[in-house]
PyMOL Python script that loads the backbone (N, CA, C, O; Angstrom):
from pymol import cmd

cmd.read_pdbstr("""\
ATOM      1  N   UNK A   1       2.144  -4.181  -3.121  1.00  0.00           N
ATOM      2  CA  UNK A   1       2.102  -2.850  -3.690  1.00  0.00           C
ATOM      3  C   UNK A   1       3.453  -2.514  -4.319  1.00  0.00           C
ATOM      4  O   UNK A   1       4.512  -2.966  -3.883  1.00  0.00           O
ATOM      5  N   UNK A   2       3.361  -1.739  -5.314  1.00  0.00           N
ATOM      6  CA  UNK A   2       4.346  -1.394  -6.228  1.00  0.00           C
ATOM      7  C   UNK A   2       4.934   0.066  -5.971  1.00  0.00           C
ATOM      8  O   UNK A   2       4.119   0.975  -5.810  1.00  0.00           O
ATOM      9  N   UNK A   3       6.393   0.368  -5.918  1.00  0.00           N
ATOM     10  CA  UNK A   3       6.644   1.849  -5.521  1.00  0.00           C
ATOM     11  C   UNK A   3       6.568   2.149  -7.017  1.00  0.00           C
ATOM     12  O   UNK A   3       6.901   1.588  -8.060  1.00  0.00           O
ATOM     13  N   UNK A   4       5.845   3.547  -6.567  1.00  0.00           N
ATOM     14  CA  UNK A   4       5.421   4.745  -7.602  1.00  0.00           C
ATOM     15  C   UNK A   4       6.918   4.693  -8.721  1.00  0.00           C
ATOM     16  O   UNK A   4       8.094   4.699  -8.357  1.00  0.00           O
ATOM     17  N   UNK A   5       6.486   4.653  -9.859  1.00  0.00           N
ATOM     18  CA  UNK A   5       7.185   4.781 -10.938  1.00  0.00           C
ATOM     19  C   UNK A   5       7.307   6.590 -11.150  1.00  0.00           C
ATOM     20  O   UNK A   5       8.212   7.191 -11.729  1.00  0.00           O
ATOM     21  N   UNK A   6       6.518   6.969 -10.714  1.00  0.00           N
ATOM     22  CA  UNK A   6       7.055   8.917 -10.710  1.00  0.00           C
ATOM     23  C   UNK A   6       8.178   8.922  -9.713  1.00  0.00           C
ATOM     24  O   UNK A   6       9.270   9.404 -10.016  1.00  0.00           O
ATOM     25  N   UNK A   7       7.956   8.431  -8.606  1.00  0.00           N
ATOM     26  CA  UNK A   7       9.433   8.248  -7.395  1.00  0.00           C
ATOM     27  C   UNK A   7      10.353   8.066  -8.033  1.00  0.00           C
ATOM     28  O   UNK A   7      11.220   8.938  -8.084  1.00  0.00           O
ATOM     29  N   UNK A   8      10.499   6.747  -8.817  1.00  0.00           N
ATOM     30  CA  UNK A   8      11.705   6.033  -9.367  1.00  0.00           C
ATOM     31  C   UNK A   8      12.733   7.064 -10.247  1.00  0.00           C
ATOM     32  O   UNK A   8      13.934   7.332 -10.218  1.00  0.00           O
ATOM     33  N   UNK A   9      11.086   7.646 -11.361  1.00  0.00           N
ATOM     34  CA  UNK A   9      12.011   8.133 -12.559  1.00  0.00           C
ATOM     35  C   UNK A   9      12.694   9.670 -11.880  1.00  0.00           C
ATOM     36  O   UNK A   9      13.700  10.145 -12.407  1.00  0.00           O
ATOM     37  N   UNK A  10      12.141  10.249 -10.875  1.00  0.00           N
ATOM     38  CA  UNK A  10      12.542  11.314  -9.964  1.00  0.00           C
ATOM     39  C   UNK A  10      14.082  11.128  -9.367  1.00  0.00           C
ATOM     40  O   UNK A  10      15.029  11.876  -9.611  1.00  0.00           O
ATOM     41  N   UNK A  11      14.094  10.275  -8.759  1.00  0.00           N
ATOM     42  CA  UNK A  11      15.122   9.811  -8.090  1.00  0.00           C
ATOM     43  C   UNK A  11      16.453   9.581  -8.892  1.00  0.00           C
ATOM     44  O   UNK A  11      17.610   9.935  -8.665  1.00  0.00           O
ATOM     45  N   UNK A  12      15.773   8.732 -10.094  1.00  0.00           N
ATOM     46  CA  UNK A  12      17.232   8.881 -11.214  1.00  0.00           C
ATOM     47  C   UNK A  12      17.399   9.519 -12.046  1.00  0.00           C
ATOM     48  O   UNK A  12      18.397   9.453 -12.762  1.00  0.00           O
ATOM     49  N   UNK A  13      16.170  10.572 -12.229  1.00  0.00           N
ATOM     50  CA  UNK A  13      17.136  11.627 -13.030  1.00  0.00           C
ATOM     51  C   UNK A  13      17.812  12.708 -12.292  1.00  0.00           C
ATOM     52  O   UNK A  13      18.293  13.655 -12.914  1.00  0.00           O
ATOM     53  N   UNK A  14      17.893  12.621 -10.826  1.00  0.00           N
ATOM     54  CA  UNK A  14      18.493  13.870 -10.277  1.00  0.00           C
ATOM     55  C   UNK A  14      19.682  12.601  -9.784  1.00  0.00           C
ATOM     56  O   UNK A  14      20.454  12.857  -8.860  1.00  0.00           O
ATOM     57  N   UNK A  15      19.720  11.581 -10.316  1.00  0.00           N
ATOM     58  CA  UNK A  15      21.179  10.707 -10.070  1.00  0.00           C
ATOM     59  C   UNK A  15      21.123  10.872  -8.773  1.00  0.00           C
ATOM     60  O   UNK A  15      21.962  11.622  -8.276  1.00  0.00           O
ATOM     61  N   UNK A  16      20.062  10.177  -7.843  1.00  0.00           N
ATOM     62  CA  UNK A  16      20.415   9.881  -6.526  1.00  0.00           C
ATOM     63  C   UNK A  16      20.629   8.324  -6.333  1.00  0.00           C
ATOM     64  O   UNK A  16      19.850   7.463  -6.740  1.00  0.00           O
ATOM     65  N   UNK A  17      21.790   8.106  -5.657  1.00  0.00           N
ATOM     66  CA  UNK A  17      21.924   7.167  -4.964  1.00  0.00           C
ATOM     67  C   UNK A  17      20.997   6.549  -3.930  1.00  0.00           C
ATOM     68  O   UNK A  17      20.791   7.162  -2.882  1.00  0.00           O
ATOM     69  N   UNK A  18      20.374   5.268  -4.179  1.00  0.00           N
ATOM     70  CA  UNK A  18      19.262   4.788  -3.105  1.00  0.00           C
ATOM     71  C   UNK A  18      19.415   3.425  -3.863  1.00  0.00           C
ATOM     72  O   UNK A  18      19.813   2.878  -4.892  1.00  0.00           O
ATOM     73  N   UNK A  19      18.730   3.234  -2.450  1.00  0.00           N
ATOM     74  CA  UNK A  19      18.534   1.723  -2.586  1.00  0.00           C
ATOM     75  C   UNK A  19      17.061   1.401  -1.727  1.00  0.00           C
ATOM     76  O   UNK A  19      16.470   2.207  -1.009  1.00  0.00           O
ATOM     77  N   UNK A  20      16.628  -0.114  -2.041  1.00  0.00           N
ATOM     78  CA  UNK A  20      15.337  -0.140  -1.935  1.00  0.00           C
ATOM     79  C   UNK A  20      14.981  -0.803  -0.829  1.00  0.00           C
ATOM     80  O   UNK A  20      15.184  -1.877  -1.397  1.00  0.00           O
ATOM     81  N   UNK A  21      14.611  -1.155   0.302  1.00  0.00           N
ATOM     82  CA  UNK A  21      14.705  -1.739   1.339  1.00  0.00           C
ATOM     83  C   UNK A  21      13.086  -2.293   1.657  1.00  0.00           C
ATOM     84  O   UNK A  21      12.059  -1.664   1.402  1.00  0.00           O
ATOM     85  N   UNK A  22      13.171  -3.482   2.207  1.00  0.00           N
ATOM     86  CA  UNK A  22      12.010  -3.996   2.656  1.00  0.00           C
ATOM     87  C   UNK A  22      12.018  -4.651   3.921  1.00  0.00           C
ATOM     88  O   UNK A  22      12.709  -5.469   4.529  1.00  0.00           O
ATOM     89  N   UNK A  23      10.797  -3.857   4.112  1.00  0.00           N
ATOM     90  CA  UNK A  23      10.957  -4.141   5.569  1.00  0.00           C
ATOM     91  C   UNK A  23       9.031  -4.048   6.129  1.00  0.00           C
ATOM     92  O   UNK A  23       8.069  -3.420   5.688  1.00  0.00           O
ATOM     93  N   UNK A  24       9.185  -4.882   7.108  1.00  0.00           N
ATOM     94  CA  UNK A  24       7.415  -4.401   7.587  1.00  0.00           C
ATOM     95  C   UNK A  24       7.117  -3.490   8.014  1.00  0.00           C
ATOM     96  O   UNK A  24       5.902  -3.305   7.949  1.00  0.00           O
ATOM     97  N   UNK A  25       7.907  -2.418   8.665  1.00  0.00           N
ATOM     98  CA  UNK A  25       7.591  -1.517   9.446  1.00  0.00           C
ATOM     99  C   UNK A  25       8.370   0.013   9.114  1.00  0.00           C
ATOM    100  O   UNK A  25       8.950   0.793   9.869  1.00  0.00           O
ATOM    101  N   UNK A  26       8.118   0.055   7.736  1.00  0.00           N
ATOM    102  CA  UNK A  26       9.113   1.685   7.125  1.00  0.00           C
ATOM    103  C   UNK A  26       8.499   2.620   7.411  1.00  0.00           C
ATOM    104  O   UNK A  26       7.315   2.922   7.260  1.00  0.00           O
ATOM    105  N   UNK A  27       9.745   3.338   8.056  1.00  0.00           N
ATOM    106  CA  UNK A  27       9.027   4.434   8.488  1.00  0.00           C
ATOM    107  C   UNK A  27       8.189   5.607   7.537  1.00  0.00           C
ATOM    108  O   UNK A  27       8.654   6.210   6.570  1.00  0.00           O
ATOM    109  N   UNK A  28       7.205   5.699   7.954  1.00  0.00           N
ATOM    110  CA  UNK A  28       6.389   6.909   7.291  1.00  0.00           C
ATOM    111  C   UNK A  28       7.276   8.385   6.802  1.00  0.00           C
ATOM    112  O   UNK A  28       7.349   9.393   7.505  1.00  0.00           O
ATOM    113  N   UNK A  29       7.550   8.314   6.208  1.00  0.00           N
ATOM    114  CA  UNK A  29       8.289   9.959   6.216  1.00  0.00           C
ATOM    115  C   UNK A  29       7.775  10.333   4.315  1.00  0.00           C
ATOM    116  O   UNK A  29       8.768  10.576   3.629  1.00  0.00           O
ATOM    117  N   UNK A  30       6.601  10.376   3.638  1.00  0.00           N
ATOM    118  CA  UNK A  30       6.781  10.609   2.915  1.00  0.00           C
ATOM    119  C   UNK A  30       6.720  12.378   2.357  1.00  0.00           C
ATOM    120  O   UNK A  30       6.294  13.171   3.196  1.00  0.00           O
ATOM    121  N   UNK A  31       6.886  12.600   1.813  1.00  0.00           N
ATOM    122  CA  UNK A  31       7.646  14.179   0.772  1.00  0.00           C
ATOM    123  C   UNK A  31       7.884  14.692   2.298  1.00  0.00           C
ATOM    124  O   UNK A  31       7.402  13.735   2.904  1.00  0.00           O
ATOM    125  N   UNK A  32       8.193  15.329   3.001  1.00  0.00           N
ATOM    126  CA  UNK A  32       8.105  16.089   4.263  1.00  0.00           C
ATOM    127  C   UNK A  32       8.187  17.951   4.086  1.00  0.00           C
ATOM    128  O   UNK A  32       9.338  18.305   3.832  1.00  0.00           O
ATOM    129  N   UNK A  33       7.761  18.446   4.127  1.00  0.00           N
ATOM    130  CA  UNK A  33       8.022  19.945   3.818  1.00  0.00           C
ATOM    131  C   UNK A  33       8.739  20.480   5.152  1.00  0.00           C
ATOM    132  O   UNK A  33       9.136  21.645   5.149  1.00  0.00           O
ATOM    133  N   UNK A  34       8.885  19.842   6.065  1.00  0.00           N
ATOM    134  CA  UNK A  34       9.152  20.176   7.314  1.00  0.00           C
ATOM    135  C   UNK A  34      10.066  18.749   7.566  1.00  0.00           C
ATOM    136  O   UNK A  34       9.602  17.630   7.344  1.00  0.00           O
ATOM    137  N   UNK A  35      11.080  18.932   7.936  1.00  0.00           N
ATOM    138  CA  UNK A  35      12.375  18.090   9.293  1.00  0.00           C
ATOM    139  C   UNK A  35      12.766  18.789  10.041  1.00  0.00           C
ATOM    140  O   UNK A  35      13.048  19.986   9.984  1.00  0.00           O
ATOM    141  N   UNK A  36      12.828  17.744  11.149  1.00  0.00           N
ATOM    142  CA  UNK A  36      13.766  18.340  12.175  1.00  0.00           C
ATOM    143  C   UNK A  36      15.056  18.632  12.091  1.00  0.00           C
ATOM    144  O   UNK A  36      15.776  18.143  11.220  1.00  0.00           O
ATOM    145  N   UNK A  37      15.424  19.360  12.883  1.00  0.00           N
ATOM    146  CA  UNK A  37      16.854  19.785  12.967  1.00  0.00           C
ATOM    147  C   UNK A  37      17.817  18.582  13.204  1.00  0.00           C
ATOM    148  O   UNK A  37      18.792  18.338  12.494  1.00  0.00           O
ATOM    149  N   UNK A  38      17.429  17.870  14.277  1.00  0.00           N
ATOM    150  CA  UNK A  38      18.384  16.489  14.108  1.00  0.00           C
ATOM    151  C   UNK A  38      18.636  15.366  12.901  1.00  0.00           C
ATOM    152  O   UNK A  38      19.708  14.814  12.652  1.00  0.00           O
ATOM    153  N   UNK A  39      17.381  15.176  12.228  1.00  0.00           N
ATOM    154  CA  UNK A  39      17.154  14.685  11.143  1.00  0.00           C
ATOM    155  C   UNK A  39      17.793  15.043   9.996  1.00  0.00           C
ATOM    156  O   UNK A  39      18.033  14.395   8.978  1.00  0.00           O
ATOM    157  N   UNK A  40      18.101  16.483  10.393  1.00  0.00           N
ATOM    158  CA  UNK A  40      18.653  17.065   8.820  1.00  0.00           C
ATOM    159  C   UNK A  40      20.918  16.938   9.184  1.00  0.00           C
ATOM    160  O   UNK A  40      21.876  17.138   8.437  1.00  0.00           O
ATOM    161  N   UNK A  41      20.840  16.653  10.202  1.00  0.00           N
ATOM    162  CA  UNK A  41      22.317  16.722  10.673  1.00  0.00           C
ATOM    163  C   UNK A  41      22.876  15.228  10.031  1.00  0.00           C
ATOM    164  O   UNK A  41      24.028  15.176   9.601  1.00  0.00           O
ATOM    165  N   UNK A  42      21.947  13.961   9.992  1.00  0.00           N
ATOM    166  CA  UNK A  42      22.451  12.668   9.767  1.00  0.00           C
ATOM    167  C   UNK A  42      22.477  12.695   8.196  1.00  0.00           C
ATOM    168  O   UNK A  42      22.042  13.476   7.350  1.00  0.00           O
ATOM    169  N   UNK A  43      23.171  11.513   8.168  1.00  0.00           N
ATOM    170  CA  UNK A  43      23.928  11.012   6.754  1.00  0.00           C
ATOM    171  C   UNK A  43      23.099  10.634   5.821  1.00  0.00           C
ATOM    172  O   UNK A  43      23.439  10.768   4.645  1.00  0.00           O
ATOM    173  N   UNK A  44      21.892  10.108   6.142  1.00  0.00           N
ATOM    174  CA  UNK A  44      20.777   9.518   5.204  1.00  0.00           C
ATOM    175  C   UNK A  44      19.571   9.534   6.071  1.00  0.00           C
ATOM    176  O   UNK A  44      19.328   9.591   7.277  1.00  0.00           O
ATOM    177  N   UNK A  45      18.780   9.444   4.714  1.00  0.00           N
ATOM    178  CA  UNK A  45      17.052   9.105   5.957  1.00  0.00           C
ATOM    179  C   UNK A  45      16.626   8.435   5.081  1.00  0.00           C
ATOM    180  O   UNK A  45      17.144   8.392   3.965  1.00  0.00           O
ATOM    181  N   UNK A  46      15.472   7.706   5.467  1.00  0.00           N
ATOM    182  CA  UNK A  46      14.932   6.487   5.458  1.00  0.00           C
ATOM    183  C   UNK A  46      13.184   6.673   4.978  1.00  0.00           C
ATOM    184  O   UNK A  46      12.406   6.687   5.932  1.00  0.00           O
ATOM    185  N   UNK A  47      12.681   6.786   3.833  1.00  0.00           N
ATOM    186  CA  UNK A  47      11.470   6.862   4.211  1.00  0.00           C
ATOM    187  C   UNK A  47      10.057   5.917   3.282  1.00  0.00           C
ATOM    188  O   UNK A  47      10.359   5.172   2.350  1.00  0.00           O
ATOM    189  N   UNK A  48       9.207   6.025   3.531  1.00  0.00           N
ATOM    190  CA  UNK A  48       8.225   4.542   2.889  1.00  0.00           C
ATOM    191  C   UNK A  48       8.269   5.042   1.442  1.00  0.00           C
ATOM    192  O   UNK A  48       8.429   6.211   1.090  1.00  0.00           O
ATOM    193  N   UNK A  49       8.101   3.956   0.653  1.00  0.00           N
ATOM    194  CA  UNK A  49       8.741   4.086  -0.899  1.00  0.00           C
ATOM    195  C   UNK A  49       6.786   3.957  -1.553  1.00  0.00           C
ATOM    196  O   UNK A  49       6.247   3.269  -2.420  1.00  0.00           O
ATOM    197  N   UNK A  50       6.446   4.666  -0.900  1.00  0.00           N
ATOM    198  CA  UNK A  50       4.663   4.121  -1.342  1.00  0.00           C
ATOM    199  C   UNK A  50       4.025   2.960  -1.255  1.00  0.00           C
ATOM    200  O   UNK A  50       2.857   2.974  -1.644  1.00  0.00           O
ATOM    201  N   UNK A  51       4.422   2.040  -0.886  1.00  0.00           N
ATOM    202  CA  UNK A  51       3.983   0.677   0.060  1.00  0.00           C
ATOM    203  C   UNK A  51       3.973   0.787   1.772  1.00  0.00           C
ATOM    204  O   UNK A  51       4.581   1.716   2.304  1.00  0.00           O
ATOM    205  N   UNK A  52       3.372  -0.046   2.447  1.00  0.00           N
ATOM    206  CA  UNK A  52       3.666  -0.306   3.877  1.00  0.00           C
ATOM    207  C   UNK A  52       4.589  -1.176   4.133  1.00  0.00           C
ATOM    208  O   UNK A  52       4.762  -1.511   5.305  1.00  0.00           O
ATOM    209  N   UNK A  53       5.441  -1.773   3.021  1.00  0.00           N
ATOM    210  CA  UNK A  53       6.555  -2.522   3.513  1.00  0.00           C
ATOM    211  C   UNK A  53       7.571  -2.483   2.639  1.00  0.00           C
ATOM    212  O   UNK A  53       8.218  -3.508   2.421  1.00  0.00           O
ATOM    213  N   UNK A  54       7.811  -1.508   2.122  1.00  0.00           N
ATOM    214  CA  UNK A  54       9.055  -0.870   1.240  1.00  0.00           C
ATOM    215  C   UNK A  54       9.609   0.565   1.369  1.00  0.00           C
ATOM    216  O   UNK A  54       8.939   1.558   1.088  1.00  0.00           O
ATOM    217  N   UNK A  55      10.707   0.596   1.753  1.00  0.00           N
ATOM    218  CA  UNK A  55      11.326   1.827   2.177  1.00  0.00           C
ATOM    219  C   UNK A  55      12.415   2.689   1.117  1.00  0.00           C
ATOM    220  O   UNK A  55      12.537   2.225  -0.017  1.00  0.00           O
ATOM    221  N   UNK A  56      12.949   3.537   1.363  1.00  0.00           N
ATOM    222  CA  UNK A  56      13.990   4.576   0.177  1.00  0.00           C
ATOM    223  C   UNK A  56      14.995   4.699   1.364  1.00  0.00           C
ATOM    224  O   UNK A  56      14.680   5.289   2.397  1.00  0.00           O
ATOM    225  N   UNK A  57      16.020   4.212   1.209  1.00  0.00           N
ATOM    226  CA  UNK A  57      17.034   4.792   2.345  1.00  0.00           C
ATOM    227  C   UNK A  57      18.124   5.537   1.243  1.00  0.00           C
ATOM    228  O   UNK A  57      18.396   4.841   0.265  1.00  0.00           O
ATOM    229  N   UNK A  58      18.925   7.210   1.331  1.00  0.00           N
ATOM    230  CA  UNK A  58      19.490   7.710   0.288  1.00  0.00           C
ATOM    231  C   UNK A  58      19.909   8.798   1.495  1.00  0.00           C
ATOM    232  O   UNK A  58      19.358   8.919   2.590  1.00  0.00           O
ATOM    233  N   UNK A  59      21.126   9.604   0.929  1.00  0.00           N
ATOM    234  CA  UNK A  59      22.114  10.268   1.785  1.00  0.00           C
ATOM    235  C   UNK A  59      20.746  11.768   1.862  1.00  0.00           C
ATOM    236  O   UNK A  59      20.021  12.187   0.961  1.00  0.00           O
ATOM    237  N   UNK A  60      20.857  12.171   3.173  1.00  0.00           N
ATOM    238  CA  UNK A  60      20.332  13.429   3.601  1.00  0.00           C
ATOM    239  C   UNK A  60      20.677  14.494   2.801  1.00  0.00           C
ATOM    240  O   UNK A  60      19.843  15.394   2.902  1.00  0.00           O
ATOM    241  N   UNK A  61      21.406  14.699   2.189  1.00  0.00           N
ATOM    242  CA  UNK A  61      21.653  15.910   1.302  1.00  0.00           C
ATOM    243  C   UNK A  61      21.372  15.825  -0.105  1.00  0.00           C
ATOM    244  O   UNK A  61      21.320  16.846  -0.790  1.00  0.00           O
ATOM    245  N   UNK A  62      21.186  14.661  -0.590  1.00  0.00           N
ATOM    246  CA  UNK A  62      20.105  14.576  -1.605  1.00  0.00           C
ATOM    247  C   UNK A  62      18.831  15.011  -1.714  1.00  0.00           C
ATOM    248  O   UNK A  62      18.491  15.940  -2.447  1.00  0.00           O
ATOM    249  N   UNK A  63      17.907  14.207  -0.824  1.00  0.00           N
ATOM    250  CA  UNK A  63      17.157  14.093  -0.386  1.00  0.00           C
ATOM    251  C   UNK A  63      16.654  16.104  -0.066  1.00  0.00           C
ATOM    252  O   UNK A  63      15.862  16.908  -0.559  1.00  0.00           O
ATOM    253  N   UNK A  64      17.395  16.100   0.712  1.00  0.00           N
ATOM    254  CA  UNK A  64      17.092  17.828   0.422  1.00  0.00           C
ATOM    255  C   UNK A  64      17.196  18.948  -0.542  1.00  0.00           C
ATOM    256  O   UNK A  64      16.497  19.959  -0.618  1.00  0.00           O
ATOM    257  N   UNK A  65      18.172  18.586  -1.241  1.00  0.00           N
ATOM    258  CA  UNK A  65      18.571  18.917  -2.794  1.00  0.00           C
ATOM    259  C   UNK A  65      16.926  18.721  -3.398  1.00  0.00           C
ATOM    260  O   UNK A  65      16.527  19.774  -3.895  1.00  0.00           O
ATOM    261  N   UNK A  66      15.952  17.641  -3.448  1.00  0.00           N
ATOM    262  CA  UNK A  66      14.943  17.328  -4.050  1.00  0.00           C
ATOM    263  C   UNK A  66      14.183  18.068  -3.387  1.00  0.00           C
ATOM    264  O   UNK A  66      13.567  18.955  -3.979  1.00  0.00           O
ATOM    265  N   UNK A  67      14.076  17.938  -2.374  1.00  0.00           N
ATOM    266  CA  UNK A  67      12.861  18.195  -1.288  1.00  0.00           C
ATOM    267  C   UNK A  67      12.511  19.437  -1.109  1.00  0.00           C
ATOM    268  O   UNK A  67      11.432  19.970  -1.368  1.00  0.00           O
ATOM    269  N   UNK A  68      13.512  19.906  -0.632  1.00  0.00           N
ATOM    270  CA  UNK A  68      13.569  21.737  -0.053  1.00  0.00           C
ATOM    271  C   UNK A  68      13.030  21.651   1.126  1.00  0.00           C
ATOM    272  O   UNK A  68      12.545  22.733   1.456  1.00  0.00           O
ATOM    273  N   UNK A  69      12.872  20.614   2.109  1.00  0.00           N
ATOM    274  CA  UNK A  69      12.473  20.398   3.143  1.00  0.00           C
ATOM    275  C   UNK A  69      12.288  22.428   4.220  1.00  0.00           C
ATOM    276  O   UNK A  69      13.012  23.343   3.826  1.00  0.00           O
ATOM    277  N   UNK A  70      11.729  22.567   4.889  1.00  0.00           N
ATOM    278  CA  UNK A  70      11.728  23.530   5.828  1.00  0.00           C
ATOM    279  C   UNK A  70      12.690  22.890   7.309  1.00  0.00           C
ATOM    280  O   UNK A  70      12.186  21.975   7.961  1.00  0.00           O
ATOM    281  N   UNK A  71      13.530  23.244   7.559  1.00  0.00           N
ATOM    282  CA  UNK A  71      14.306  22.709   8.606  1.00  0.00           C
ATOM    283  C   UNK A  71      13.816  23.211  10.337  1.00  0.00           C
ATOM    284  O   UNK A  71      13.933  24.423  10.522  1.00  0.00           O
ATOM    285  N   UNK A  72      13.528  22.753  11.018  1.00  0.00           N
ATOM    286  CA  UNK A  72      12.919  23.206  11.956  1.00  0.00           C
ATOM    287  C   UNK A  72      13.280  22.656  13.404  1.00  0.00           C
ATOM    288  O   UNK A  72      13.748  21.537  13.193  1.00  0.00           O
ATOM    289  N   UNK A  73      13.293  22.950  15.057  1.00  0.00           N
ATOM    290  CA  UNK A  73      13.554  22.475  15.725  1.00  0.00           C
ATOM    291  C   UNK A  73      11.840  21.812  16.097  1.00  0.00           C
ATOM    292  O   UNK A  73      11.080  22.354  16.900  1.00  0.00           O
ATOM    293  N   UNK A  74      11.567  20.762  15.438  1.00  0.00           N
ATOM    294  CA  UNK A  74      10.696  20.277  15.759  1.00  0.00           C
ATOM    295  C   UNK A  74      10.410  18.798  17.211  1.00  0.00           C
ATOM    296  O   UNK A  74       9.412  18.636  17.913  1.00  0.00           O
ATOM    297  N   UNK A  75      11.318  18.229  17.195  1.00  0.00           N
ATOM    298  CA  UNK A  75      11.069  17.287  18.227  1.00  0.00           C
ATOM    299  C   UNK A  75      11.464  17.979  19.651  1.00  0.00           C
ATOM    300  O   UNK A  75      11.880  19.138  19.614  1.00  0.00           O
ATOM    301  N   UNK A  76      11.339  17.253  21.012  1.00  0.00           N
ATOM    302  CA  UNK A  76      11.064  17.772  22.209  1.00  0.00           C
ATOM    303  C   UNK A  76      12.419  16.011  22.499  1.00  0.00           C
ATOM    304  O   UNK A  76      12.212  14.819  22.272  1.00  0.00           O
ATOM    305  N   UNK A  77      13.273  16.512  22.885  1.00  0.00           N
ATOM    306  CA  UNK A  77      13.592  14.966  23.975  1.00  0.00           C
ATOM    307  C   UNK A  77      13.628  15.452  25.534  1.00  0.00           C
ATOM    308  O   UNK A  77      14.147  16.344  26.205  1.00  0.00           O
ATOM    309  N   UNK A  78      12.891  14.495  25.681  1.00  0.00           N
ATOM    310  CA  UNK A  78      12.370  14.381  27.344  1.00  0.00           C
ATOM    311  C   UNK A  78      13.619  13.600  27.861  1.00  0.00           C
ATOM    312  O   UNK A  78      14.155  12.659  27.275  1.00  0.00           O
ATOM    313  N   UNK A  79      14.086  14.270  29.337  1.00  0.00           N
ATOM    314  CA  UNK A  79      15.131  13.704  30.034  1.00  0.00           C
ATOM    315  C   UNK A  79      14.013  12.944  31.165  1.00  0.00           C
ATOM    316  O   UNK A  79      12.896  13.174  31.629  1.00  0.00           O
ATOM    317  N   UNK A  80      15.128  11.861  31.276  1.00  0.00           N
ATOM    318  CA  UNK A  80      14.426  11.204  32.196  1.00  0.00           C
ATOM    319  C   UNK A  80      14.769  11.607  33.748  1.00  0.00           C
ATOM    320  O   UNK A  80      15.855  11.906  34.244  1.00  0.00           O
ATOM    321  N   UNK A  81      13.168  11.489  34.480  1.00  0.00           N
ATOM    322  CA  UNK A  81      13.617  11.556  35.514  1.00  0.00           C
ATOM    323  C   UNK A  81      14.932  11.328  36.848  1.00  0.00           C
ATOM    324  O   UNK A  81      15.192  10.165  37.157  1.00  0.00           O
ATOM    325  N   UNK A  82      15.426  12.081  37.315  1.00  0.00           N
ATOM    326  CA  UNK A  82      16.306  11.463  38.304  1.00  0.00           C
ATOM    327  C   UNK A  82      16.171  10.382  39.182  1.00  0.00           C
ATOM    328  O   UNK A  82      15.385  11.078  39.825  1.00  0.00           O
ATOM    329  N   UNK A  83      16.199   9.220  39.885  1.00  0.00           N
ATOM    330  CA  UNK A  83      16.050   8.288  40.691  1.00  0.00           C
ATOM    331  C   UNK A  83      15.101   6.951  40.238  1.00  0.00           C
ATOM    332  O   UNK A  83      15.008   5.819  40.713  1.00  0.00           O
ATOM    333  N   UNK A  84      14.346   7.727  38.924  1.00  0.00           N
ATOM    334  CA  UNK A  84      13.221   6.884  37.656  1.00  0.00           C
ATOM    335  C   UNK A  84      14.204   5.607  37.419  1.00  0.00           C
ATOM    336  O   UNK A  84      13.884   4.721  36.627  1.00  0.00           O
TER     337      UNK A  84
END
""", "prot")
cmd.dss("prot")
cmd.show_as("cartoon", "prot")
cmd.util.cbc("prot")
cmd.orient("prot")
């Protein structure tokens, strides 16, 4: 499978830096209207380039610059039990 040529020409006309990564197992994250709060704190994110084995890895503040993501405290981390 071929990544979307609307992605591509998107990506370089707002002059983002990315690169193309392949891999078997990219993570799903495509357009997101919603991230988490931790997600939006890191340096880059990572997400499937419209194949199941091609990914977009590009700095987090791009990426939101495009996106307009909704920022949200969405994940839960579970502490692990004591004596577990």
């Amino acid at each position: 499978m071929k990544i979307p040529k609307r992605l591509i020409d998107l990506l370089d006309q707002n002059k983002v830096r990315y690169e193309v990564l392949q891999h078997p197992e990219a993570v799903t994250a495509q357009r997101i209207a919603q991230v988490d709060k931790r997600l939006a704190e890191q340096n880059y994110i990572v997400f499937e380039a419209g194949t199941h084995s091609d990914a977009i890895k590009m700095n987090y503040s791009d990426y939101e610059e495009i996106v307009q993501p909704r920022v949200a405290d969405l994940a839960v981390k579970i502490q692990p039990m004591k004596g577990a």
